[in-house]
N, C-alpha and C positions, 0 to 999 in steps of 0.2 A: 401101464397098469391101471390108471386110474381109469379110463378110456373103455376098459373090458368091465365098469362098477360101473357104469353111468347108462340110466336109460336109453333105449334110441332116439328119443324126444329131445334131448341134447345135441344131436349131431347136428340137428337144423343148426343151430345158435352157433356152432362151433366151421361151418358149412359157410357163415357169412362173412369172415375176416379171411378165410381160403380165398372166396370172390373177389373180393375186394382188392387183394392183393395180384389175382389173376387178370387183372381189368389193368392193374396199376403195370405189368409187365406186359401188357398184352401190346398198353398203348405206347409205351417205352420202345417197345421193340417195332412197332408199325411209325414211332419217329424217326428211327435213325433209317428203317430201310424205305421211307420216301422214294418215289424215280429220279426226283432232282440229284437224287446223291447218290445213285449210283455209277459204277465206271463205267465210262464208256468202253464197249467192246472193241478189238482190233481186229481187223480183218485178216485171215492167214492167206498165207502166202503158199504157194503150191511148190514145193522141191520136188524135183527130180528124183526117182527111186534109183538104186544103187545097181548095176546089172551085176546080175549074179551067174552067168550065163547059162543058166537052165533053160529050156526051151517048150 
């Protein structure tokens, strides 16, 4: 409510702790997903399909 009373000359000021906190999750989340710490993938395995005896 207050939001819809306020200049748009405010959004900038209001525009800076959004970033800031955008930066703060951006780099959080570019920590934990590193390559070091990813799983290593496993390699599949090929099974046999089931015969169904259609032709």
């Amino acid at each position: 409510m207050v939001l819809a009373l306020m200049p748009d000359a405010f959004y900038r000021f209001l525009a800076l702790p959004n970033g800031i906190a955008m930066l703060g999750l951006e780099y959080s989340l570019w920590r934990t997903a590193r390559p070091g710490t990813a799983p290593v993938p496993t390699t599949a395995t090929a099974v046999p399909a089931a015969s169904t005896g259609a032709q």
